[in-house]
Backbone as a printed PyTorch tensor [residue, N CA C, xyz], in Angstrom:
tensor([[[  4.6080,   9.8960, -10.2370],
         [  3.8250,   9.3100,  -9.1660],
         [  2.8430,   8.3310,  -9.8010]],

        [[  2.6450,   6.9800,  -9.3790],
         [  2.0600,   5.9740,  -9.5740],
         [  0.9700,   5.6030,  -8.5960]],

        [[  0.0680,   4.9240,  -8.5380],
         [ -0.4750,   3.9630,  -7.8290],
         [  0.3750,   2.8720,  -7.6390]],

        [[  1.0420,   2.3480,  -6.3010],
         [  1.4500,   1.6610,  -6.0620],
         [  0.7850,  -0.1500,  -5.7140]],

        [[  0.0310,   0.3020,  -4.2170],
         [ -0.8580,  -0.3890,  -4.1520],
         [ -2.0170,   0.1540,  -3.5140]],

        [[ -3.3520,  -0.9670,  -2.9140],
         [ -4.0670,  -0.7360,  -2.3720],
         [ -4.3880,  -1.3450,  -0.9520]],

        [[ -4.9020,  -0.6000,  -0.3300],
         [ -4.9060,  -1.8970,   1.6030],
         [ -6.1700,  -1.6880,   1.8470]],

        [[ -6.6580,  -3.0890,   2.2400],
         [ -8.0980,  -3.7720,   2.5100],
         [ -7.6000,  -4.1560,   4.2680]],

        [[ -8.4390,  -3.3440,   4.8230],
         [ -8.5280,  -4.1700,   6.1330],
         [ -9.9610,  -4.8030,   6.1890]],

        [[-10.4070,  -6.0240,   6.4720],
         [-11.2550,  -6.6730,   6.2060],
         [-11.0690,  -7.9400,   7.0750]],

        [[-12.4890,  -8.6970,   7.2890],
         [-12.7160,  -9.4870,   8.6820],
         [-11.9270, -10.8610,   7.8470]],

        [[-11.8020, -11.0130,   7.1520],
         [-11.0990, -12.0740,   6.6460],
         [-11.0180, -11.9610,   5.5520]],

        [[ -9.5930, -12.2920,   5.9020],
         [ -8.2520, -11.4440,   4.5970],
         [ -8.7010, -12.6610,   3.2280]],

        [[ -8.8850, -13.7240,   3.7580],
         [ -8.8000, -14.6190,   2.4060],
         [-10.0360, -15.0220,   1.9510]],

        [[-11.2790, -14.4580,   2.1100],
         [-12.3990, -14.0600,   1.6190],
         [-12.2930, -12.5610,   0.6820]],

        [[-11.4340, -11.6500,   1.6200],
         [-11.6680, -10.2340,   0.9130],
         [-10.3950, -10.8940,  -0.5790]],

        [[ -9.4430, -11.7490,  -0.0660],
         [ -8.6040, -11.4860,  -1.8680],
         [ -9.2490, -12.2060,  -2.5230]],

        [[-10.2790, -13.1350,  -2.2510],
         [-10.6570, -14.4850,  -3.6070],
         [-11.4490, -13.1550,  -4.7910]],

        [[-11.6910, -12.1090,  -4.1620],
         [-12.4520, -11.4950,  -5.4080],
         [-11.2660, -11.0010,  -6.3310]],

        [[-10.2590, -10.2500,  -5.6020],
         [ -9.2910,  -9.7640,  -6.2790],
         [ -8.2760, -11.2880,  -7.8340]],

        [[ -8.6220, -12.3580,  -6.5500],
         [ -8.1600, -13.7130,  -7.2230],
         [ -8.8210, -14.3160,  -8.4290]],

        [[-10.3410, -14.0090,  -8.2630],
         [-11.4170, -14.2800,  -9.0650],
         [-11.2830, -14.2160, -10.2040]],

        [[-11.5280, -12.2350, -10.2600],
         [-12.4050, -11.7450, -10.6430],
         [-10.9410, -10.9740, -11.8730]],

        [[ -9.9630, -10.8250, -10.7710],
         [ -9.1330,  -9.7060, -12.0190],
         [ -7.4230, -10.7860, -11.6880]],

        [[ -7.9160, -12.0280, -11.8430],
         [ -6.3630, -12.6180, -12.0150],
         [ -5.0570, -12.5360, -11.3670]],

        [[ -5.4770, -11.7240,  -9.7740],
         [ -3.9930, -11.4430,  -9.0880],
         [ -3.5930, -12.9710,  -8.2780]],

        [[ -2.4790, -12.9760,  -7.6000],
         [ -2.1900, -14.1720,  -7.2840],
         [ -1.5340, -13.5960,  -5.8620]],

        [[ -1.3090, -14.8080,  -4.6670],
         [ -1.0500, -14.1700,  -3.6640],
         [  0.3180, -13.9020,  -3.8790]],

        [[  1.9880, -13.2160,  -3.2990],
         [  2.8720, -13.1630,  -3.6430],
         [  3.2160, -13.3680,  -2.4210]],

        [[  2.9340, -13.2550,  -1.2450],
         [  3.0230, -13.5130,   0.0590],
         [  2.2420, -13.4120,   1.1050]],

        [[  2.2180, -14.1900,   2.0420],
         [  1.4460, -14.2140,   3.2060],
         [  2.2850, -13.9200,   4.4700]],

        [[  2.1890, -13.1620,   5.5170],
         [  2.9170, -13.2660,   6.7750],
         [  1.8490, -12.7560,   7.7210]],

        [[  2.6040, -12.4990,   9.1910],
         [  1.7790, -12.1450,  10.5090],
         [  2.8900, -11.5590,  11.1280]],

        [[  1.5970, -10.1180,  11.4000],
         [  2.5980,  -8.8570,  12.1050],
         [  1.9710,  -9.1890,  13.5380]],

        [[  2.7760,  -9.1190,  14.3340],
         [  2.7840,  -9.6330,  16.1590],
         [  2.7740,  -8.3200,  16.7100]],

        [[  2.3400,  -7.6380,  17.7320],
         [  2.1330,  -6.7910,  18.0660],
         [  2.6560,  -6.7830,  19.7010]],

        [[  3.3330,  -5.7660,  19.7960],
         [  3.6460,  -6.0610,  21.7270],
         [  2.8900,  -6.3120,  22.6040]],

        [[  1.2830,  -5.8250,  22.1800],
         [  0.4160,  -6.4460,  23.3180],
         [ -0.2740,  -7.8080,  22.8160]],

        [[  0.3190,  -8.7500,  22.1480],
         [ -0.0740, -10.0370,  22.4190],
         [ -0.9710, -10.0800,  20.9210]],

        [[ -1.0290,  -9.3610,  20.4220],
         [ -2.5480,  -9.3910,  19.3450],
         [ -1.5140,  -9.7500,  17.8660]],

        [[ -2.4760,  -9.6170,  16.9620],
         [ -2.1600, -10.2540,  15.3240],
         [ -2.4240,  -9.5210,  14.5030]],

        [[ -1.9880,  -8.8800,  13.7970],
         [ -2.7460,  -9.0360,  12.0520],
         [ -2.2420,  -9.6670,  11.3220]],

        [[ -2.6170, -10.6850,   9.9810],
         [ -2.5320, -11.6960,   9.4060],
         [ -2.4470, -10.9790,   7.8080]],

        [[ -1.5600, -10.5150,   7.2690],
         [ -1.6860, -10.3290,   5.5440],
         [ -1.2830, -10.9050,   4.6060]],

        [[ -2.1150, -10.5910,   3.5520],
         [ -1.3630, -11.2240,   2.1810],
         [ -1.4660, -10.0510,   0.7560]],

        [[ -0.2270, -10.0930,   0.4720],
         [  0.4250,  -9.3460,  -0.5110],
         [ -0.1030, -10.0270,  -1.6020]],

        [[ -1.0150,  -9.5340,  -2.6660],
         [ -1.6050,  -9.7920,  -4.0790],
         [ -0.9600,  -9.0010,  -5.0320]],

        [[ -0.7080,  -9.8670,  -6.0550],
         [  0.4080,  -9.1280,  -7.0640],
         [ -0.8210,  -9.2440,  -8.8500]],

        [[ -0.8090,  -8.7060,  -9.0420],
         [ -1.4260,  -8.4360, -10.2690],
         [ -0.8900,  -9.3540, -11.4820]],

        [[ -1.5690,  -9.9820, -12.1890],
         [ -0.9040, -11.1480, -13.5660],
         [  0.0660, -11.0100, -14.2080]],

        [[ -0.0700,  -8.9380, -14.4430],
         [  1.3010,  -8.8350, -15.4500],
         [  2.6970,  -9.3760, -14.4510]],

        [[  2.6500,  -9.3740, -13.4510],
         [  3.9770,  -9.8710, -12.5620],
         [  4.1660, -11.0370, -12.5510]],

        [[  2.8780, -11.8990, -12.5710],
         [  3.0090, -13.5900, -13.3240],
         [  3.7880, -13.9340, -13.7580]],

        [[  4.0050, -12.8090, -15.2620],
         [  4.6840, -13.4640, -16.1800],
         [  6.0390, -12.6520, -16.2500]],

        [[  6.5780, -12.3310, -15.2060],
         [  8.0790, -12.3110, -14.8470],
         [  7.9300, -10.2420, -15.1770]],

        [[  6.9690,  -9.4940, -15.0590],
         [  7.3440,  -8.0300, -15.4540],
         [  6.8850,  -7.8010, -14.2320]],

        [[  8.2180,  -6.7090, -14.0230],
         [  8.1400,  -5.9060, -12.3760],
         [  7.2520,  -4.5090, -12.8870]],

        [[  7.4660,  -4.0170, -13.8170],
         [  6.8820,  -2.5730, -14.5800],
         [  6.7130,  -3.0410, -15.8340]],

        [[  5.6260,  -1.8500, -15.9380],
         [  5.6890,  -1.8680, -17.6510],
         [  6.4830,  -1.3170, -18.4280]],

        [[  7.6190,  -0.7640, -17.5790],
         [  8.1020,  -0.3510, -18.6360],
         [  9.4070,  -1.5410, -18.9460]],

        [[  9.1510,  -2.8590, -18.1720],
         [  9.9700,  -3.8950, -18.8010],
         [  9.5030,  -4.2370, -20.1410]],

        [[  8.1590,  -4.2680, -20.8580],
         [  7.7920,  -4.4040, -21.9160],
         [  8.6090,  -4.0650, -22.9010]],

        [[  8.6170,  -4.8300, -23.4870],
         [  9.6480,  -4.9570, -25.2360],
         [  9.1320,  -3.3710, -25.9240]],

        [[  8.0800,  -3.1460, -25.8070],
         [  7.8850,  -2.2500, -26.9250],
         [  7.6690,  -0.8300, -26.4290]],

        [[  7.2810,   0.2400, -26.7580],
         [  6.9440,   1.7650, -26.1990],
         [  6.1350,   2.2970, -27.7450]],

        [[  5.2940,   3.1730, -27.6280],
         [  4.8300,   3.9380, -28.2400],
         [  4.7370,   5.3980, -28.3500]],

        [[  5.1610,   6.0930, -28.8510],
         [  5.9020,   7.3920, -29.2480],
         [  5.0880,   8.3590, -29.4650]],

        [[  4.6800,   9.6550, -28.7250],
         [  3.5180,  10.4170, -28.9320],
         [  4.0790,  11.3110, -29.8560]],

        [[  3.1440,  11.5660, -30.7880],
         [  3.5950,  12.4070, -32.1420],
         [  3.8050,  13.5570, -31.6070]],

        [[  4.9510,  14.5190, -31.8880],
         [  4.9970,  15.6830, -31.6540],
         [  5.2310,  15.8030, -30.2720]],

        [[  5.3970,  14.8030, -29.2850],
         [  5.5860,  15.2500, -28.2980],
         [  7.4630,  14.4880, -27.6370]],

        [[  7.4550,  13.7360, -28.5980],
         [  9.0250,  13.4360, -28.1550],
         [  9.3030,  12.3080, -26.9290]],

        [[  8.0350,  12.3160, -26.4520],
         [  8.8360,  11.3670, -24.5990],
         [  7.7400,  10.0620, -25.1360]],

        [[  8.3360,   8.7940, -24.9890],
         [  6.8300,   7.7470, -24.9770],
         [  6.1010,   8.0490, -24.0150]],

        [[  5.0820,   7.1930, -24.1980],
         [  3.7220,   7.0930, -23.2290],
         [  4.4570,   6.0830, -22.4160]],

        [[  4.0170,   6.4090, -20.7570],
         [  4.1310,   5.7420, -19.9190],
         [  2.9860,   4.7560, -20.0340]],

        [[  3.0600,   3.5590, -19.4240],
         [  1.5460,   2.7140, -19.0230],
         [  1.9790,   1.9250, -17.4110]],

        [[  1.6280,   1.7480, -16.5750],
         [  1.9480,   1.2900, -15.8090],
         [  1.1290,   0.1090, -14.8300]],

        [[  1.7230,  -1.2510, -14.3810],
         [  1.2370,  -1.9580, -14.2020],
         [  0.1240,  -2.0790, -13.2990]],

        [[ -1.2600,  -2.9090, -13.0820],
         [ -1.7070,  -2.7910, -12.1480],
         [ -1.2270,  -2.9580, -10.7190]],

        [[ -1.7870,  -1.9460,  -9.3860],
         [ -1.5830,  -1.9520,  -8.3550],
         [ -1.4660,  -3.5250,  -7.3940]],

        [[ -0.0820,  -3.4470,  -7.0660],
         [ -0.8190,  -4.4400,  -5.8380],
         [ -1.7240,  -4.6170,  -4.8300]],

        [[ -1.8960,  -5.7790,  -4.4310],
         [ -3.6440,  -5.2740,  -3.4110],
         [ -3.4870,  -5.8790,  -1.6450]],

        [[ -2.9100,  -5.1930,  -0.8670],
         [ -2.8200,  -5.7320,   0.3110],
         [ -3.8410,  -5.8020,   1.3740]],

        [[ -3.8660,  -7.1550,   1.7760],
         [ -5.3880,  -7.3000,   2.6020],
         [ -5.3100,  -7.9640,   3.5900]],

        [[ -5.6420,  -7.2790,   4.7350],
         [ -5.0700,  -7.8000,   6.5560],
         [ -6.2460,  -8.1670,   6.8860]],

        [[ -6.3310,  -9.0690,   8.2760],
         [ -7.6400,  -9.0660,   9.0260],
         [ -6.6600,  -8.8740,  10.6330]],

        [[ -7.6960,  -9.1330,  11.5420],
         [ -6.6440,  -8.6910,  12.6080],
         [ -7.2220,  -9.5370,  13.6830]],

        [[ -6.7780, -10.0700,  15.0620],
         [ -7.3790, -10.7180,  15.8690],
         [ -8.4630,  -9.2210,  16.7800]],

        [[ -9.4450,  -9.8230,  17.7440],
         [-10.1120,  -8.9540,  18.3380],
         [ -9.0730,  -8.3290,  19.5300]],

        [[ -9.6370,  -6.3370,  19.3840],
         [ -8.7720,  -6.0420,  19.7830],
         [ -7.0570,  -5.3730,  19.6240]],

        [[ -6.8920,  -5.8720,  18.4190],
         [ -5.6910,  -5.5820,  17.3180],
         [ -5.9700,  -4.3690,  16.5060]],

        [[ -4.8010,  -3.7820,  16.4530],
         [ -4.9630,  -2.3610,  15.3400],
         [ -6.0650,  -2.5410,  14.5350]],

        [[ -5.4880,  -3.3030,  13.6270],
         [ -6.2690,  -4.0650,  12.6280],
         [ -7.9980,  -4.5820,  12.7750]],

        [[ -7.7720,  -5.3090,  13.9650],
         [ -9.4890,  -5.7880,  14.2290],
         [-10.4410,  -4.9180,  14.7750]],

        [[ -9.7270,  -4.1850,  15.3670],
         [-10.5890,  -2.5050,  15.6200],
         [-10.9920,  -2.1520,  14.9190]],

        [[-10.5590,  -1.3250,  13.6350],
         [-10.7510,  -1.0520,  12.7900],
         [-11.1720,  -1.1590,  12.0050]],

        [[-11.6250,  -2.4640,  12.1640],
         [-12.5330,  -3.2510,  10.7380],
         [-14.0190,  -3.2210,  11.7060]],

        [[-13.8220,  -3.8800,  12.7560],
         [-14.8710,  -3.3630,  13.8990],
         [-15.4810,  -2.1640,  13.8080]],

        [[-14.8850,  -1.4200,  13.9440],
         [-15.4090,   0.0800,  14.0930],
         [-16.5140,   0.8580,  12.7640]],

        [[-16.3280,  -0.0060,  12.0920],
         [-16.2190,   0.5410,  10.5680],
         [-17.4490,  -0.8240,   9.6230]],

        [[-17.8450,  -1.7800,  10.7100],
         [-18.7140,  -2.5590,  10.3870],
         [-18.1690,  -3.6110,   9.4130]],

        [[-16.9520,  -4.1170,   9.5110],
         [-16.7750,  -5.0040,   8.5590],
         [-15.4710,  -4.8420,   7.3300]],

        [[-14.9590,  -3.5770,   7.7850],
         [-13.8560,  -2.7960,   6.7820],
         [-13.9850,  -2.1570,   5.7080]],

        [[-12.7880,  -2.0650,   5.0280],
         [-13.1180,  -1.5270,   3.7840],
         [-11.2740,  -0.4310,   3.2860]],

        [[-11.5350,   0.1410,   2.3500],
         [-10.0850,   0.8640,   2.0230],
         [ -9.4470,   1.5180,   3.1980]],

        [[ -8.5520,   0.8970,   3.6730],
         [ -7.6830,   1.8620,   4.3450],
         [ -6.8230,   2.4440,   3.8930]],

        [[ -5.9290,   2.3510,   3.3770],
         [ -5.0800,   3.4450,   2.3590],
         [ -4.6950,   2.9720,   1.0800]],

        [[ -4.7290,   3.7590,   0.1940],
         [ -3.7040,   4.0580,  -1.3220],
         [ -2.3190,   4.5860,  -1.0000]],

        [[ -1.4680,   3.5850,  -1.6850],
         [ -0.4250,   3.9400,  -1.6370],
         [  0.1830,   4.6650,  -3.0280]],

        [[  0.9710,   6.0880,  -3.2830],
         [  1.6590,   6.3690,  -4.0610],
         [  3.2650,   6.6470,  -4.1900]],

        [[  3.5120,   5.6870,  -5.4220],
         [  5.2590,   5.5790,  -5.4570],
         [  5.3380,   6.5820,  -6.0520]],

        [[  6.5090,   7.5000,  -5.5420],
         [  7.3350,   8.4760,  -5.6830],
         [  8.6990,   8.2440,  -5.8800]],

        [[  9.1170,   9.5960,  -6.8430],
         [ 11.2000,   9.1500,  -6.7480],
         [ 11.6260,  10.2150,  -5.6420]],

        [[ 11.0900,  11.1010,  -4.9620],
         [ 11.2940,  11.7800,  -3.9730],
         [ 10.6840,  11.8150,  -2.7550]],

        [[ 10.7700,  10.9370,  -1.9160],
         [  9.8140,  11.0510,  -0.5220],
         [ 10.2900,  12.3480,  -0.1030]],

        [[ 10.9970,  13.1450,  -0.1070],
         [ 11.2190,  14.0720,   1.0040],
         [ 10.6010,  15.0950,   0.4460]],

        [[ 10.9320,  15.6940,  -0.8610],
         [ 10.6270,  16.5740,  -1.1520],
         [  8.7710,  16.4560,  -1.4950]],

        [[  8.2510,  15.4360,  -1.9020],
         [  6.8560,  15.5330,  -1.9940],
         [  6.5570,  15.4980,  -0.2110]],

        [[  6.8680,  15.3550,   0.3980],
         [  6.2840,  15.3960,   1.7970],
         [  6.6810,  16.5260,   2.0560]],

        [[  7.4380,  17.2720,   1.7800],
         [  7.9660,  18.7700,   2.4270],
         [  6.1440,  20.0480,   1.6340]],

        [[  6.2980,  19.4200,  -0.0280],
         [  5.6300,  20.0480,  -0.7130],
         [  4.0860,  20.1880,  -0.0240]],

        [[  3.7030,  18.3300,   0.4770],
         [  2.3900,  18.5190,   0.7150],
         [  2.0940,  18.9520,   2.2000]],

        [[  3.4890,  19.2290,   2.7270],
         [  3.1220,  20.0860,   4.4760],
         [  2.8090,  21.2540,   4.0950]],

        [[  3.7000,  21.7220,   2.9600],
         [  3.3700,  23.3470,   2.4490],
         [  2.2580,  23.7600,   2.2920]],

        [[  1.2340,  22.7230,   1.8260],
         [  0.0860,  22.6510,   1.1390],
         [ -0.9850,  22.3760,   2.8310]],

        [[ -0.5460,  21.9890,   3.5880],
         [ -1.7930,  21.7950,   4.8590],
         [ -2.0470,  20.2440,   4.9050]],

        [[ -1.4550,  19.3310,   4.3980],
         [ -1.6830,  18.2540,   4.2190],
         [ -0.6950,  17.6890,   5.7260]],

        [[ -1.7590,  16.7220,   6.5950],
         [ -0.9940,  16.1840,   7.7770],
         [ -0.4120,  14.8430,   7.6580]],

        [[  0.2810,  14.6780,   8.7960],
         [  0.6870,  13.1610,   8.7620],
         [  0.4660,  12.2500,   9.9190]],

        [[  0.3810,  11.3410,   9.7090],
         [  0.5330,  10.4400,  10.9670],
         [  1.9310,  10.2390,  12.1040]],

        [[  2.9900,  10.3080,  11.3440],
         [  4.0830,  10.2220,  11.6710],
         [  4.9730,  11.6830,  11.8430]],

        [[  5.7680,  12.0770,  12.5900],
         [  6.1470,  13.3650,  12.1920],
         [  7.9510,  12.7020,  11.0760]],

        [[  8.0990,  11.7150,  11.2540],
         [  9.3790,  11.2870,  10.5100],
         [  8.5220,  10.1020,   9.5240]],

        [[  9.5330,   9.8290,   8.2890],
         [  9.8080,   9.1320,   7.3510],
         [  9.6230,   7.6720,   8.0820]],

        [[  9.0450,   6.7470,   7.6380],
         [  9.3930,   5.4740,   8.1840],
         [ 10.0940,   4.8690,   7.0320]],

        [[ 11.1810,   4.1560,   7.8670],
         [ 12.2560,   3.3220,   6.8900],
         [ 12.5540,   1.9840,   7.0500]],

        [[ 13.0800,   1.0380,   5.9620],
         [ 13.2510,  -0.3960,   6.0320],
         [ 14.5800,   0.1380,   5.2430]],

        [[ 15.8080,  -0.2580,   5.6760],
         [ 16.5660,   0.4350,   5.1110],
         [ 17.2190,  -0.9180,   4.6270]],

        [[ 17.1570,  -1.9190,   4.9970],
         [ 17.7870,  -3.5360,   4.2320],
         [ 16.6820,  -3.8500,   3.2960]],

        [[ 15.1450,  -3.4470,   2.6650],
         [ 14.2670,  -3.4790,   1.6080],
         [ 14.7550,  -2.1310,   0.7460]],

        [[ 15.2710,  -1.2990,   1.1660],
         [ 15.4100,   0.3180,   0.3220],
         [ 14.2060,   1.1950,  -0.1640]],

        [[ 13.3150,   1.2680,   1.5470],
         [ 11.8440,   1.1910,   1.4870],
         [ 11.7480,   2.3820,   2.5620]],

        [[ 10.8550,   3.5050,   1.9390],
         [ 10.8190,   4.8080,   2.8920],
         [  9.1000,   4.9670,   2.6270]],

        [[  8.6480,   5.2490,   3.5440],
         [  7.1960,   5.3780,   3.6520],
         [  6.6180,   6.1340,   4.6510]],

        [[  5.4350,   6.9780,   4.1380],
         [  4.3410,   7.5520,   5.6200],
         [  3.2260,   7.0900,   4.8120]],

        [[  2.2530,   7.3970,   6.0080],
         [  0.7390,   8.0500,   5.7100],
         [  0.3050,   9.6430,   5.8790]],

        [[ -0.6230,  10.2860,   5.4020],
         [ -1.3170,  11.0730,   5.9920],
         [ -2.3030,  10.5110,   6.6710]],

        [[ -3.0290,  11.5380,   7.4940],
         [ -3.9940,  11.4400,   8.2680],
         [ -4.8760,  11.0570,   7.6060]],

        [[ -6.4030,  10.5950,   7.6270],
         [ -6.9390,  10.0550,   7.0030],
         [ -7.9210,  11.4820,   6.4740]],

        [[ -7.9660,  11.2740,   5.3690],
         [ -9.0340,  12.2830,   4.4880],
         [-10.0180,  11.8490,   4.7350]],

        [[-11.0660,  13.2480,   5.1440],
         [-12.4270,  13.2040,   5.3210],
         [-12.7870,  13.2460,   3.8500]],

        [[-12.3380,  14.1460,   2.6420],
         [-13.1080,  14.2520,   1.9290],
         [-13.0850,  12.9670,   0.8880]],

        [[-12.2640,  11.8540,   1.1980],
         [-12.7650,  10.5340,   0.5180],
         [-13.1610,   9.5180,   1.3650]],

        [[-13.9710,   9.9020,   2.2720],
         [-14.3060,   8.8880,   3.7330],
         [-13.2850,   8.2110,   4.1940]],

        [[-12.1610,   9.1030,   4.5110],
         [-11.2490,   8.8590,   5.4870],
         [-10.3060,   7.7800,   5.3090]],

        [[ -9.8880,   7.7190,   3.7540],
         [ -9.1630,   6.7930,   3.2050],
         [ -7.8280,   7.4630,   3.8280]],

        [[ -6.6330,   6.8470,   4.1740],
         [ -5.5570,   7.3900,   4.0280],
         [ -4.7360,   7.6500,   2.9990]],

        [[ -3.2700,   8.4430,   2.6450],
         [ -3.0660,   7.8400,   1.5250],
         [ -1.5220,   7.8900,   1.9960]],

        [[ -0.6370,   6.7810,   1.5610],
         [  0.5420,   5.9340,   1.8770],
         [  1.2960,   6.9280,   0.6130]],

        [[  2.2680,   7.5510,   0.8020],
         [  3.7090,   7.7720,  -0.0400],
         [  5.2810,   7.2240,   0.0020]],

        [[  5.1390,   6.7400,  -1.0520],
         [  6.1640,   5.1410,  -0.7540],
         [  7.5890,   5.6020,  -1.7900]],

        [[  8.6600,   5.2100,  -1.3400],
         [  9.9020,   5.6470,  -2.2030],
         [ 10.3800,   4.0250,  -2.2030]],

        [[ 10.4160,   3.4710,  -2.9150],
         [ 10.5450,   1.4480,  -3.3740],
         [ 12.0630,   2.1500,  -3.8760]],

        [[ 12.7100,   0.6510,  -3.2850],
         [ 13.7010,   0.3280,  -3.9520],
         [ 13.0130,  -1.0300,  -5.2570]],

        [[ 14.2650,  -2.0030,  -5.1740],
         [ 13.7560,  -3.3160,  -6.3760],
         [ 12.7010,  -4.2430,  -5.4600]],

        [[ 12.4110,  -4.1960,  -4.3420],
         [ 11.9400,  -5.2670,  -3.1130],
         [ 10.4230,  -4.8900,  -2.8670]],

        [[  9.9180,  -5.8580,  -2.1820],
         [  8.7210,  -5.8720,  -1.9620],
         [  8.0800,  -4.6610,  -0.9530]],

        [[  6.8610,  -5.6020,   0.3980],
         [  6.7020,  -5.2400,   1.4440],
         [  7.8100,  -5.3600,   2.7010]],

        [[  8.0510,  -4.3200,   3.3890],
         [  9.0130,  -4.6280,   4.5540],
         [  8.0650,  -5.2790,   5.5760]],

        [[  7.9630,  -6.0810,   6.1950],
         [  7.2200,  -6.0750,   7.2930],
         [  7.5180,  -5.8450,   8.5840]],

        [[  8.8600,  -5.0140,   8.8200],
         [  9.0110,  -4.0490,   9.8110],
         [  8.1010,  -3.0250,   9.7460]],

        [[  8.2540,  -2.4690,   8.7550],
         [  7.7730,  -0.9390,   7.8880],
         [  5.8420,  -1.4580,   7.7920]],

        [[  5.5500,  -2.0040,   7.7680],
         [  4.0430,  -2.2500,   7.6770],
         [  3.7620,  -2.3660,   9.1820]],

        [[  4.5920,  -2.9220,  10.2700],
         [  4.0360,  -3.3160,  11.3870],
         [  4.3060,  -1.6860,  12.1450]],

        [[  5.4530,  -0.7150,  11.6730],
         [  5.5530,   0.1490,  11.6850],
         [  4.4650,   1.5980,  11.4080]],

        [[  3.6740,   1.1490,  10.6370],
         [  2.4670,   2.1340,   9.6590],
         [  1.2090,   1.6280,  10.1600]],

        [[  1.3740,   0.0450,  10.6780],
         [ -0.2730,  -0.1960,  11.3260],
         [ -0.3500,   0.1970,  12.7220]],

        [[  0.7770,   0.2980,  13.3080],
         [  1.0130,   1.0750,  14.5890],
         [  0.6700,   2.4910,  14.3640]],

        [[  1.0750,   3.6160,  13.3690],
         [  0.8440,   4.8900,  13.5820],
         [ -0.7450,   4.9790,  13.5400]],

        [[ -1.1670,   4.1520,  13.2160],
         [ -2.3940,   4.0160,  12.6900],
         [ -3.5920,   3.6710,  14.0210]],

        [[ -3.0540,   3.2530,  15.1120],
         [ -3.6550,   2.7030,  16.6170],
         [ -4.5800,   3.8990,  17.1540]],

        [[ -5.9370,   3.9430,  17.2370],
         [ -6.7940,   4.7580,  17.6890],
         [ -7.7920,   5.2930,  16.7650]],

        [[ -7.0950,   4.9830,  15.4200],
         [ -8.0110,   5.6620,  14.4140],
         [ -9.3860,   5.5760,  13.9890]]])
């Protein structure tokens, strides 16, 4: 399990990435707009971290590995998170929410997994809820995803469990997850 990425809902998306752009070298990788059935918007852009700049999807594309003595397996290192950051028109999942909340701030962490089912079976075992009672899928990206409910005990961050194929964001599957997300 990795940090995948991170989601900024925020009053304007391209104010909240210039810091990410600034400050730690990410670059945008895409921009789109999720349409909503009642007429409304959210507007995102997908920030990809430098090491992806220069053509590495993981670190573990890196030429080299380092070998822990006595322990036999290399050290993993893994690339920084991508950083996704919406704003929303008034009224919109999205613009509520940033509304509500004075201006935004983390809405969920996402973690990549090689098993969505079985870590979601594990963390129902455990008392852990969801937003969704099924898996959400992009099945032409090879992209399976939920949320939980939002945790009180990190001020109500959510947190996203993501099973990636080689592909990006679906933006079925996002317009899909900002919907479970309506009321919050």
């Amino acid at each position: 399990m990795r940090l995948d990425h991170i989601a900024y809902r925020v009053t304007n998306r391209h104010d909240g990435a210039r810091t990410f752009k600034d400050l730690f070298d990410y670059t945008i990788g895409e921009e789109f707009q999720i349409a909503f059935e009642d007429g409304s918007f959210a507007d995102c852009l997908a920030l990809v971290p430098p090491e992806a700049n220069n053509g590495i999807k993981s670190v573990l594309d890196i030429p080299w590995s380092i070998n822990t003595p006595g322990v036999g397996q290399p050290l993993q290192f893994h690339m920084a998170p991508e950083i996704f950051v919406s704003d929303g028109t008034p009224g919109s999942i999205v613009g509520d929410w940033v509304a509500d909340r004075g201006g935004g701030g983390i809405h969920h962490m996402a973690y990549q997994v090689d098993n969505l089912d079985d870590i979601v079976e594990d963390w129902k075992d455990k008392g852990t809820l969801f937003l969704t009672e099924d898996v959400i899928e992009c099945p032409e990206d090879d992209l399976r995803q939920i949320f939980t409910k939002p945790m009180s005990w990190i001020g109500g961050v959510i947190i996203e469990l993501i099973e990636r194929g080689d592909k990006g964001f679906c933006k079925n599957s996002v317009k899909d997850l900002m919907k479970s997300t309506k009321g919050l």
